[in-house]
C-alpha positions as CSV (number, residue, x, y, z in Angstrom):
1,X,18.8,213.3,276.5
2,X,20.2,211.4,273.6
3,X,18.3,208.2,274.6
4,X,15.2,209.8,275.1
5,X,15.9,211.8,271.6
6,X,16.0,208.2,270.3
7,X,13.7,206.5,271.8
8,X,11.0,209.5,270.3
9,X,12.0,209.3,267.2
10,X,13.0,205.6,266.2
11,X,9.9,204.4,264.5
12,X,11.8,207.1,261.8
13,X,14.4,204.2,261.1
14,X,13.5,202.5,258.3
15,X,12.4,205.3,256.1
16,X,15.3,207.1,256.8
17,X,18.7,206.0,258.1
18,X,20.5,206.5,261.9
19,X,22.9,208.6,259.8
20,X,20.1,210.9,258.2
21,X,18.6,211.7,261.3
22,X,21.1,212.7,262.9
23,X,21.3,214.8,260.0
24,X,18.0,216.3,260.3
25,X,18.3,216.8,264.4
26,X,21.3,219.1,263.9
27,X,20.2,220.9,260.2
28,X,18.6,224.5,260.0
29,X,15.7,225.1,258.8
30,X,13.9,228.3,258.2
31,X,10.0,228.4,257.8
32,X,7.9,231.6,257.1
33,X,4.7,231.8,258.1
34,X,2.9,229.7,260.8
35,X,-0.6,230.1,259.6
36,X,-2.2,226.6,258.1
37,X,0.6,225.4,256.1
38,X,3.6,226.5,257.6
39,X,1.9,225.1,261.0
40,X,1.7,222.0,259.4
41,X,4.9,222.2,258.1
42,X,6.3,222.9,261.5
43,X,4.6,220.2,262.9
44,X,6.0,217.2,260.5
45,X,9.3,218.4,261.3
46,X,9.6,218.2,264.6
47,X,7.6,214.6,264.4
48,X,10.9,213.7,262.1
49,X,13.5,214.8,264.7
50,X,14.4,218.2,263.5
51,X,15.6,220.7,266.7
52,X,17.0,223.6,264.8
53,X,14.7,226.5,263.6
54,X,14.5,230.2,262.1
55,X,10.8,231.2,262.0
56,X,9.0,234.0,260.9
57,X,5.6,235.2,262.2
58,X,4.2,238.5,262.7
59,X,0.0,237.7,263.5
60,X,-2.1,236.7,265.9
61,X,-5.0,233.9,265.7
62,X,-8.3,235.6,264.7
63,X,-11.5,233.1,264.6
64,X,-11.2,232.9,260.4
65,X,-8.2,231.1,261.1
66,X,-10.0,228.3,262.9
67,X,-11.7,226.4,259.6
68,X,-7.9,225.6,258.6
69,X,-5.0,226.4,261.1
70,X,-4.2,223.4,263.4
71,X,-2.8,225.8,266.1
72,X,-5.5,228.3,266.2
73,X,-7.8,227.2,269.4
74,X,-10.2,228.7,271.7
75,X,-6.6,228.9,273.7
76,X,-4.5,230.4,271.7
77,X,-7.3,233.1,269.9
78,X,-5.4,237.1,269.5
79,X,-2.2,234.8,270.5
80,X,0.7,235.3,268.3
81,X,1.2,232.3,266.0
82,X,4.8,232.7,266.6
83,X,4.3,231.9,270.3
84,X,1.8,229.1,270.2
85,X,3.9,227.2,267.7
86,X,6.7,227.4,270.2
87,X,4.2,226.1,272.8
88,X,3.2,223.2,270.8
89,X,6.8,222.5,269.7
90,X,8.1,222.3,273.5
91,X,5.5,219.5,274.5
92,X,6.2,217.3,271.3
93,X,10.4,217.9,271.8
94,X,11.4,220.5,274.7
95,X,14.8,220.3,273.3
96,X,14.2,222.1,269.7
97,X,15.5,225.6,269.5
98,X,14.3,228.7,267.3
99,X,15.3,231.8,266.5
100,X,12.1,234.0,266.0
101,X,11.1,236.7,264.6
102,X,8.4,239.5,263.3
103,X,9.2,240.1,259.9
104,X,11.4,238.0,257.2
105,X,14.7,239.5,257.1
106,X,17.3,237.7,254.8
107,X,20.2,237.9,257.2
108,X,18.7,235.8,259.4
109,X,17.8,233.2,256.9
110,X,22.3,233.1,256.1
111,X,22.8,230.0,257.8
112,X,19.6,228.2,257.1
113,X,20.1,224.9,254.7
114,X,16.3,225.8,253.7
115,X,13.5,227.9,253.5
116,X,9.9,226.6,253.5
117,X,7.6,229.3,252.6
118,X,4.2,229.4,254.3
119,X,2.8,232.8,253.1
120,X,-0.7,233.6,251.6
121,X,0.9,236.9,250.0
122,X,2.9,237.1,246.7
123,X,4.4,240.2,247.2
124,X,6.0,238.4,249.9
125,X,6.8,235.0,248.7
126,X,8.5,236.9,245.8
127,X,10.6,238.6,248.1
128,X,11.5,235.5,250.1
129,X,12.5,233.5,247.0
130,X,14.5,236.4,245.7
131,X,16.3,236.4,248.5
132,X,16.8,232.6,248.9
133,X,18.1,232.6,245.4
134,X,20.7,235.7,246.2
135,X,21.7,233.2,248.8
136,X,21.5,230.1,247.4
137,X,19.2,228.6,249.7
138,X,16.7,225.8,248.3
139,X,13.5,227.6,248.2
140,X,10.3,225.8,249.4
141,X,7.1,226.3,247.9
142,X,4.0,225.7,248.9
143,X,-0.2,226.9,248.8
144,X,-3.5,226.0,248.9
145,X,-6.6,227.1,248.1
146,X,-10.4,225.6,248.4
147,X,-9.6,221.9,248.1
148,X,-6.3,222.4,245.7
149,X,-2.6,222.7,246.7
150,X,0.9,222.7,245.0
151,X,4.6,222.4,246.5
152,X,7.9,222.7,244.2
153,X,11.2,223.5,245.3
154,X,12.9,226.0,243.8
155,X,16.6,225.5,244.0
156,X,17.9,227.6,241.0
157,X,14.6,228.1,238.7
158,X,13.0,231.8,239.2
159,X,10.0,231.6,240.8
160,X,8.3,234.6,239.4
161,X,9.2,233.2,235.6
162,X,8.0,229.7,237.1
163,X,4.4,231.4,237.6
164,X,4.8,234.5,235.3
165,X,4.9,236.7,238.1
166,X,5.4,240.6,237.9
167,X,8.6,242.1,239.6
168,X,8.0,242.5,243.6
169,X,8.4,246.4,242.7
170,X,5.2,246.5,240.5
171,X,2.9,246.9,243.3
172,X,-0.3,247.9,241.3
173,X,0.3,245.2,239.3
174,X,0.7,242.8,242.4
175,X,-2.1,243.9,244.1
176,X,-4.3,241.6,242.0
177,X,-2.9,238.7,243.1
178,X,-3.3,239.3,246.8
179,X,-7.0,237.9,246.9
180,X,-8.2,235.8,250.0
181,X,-10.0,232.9,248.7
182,X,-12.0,229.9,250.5
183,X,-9.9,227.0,251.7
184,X,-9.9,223.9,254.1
185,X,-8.4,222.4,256.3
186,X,-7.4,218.9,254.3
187,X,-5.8,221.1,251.6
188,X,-3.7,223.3,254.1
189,X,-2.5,220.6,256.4
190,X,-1.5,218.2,252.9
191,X,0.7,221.0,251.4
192,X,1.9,222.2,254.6
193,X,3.0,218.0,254.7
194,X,4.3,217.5,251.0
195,X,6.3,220.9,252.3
196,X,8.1,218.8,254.9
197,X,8.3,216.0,252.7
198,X,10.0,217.7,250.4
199,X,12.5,219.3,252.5
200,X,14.1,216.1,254.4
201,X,13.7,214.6,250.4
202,X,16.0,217.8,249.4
203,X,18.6,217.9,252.5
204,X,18.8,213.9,252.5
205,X,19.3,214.0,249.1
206,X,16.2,211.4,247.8
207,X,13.8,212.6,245.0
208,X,11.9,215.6,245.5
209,X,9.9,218.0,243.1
210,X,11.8,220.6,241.9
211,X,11.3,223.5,239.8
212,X,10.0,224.0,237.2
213,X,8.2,220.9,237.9
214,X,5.4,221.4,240.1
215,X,3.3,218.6,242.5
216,X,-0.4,219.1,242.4
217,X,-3.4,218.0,244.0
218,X,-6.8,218.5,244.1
219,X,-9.1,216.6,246.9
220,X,-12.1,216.5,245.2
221,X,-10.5,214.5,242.1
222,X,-10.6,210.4,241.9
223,X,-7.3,211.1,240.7
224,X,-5.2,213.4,243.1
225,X,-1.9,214.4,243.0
226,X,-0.3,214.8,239.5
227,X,3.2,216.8,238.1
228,X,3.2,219.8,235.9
229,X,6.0,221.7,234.3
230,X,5.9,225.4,234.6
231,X,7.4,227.3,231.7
């Protein structure tokens, strides 16, 4: 199994080291959310040798996921998302293992060495990076919307001061950010990626963005991807 484990995943070597691989095969990682970024996410992660999951998923594919999810199909429609990741996961590396589950619960996040966040609802990524911070777990951030995306990690930094965010408590207050806007597929699948990116950058310790500096992009710019600092 170790050969074959190798033999996948060699073309890694290079960009990261024998060492750091190993590193990644045998790390943790927690990812919430396996809608159009978190799939994404997902995805990259097991392409770069990583076995060990905790994810999060309570829905099922509807046909509005189909402009932008990668795992929502004619196949998998009214599947859970939860299940057709693990599908997809078994045929790329049958020997990855996950813990799943219906709803985020912090004690199952305990022995994760990261959490990528792959939400669409701020009352909930509040909640998550609260809790990731209680634990000290690096936080990762990431969205999109129309053609535009971000990704920071938040290993200290608050998140709700980073985006002047009410408390998760004010609901009414909340309840204006929870808006469904239009996306596509391009901007979903790139910050679902940067995500990934960003994680191996954090747990192999190599640069990464990290709070309060945030990595932008918007698709329909000459000019791309630039850096912001959130006060």
């Amino acid at each position: 199994m170790v050969s074959i484990y190798k033999e996948k995943f060699f073309r890694n070597l290079g960009v990261i080291s024998k060492i750091e691989q190993e590193k990644l095969r045998k790390t943790e990682i927690a990812i919430v959310g396996l809608g159009g970024t978190g799939s994404a996410a997902f995805e990259c992660l097991l392409r770069l040798g990583c076995e060990n999951f905790v994810l999060f998923d309570r829905d099922r594919f509807e046909l509005t996921n189909f402009n932008r999810q990668m795992l929502a199909t004619d196949e998998t429609l009214d599947e859970k998302k939860i299940n057709a990741a693990i599908a997809r996961a078994k045929i790329i590396n049958k020997n990855a293992k996950y813990l799943v589950y219906n709803e985020f619960d912090p004690k199952k996040i305990k022995k994760a060495k990261v959490v990528i966040d792959g939400t669409d609802n701020v009352e909930t990524r509040i909640t998550i990076a609260q809790a990731c911070r209680k634990l000290r777990i690096p936080y990762v951030f990431c969205a999109a919307s129309f053609a535009n995306g971000m990704v920071s990690v938040f290993t200290d930094y608050e998140f709700e001061k980073a985006f002047q965010l009410p408390n998760a408590k004010s609901q009414k207050l909340l309840a204006k950010y929870n808006t469904c806007v239009s996306v596509i597929a391009p901007a979903t699948m790139l910050a679902g990626t940067l995500a990934a990116s960003q994680t191996i950058n954090y747990l192999l310790k190599k640069p990464f963005t990290e709070a309060p500096d945030v990595l932008f992009f918007d698709l329909s710019k000459k000019e791309m991807f630039w850096k912001k600092r959130l006060k």
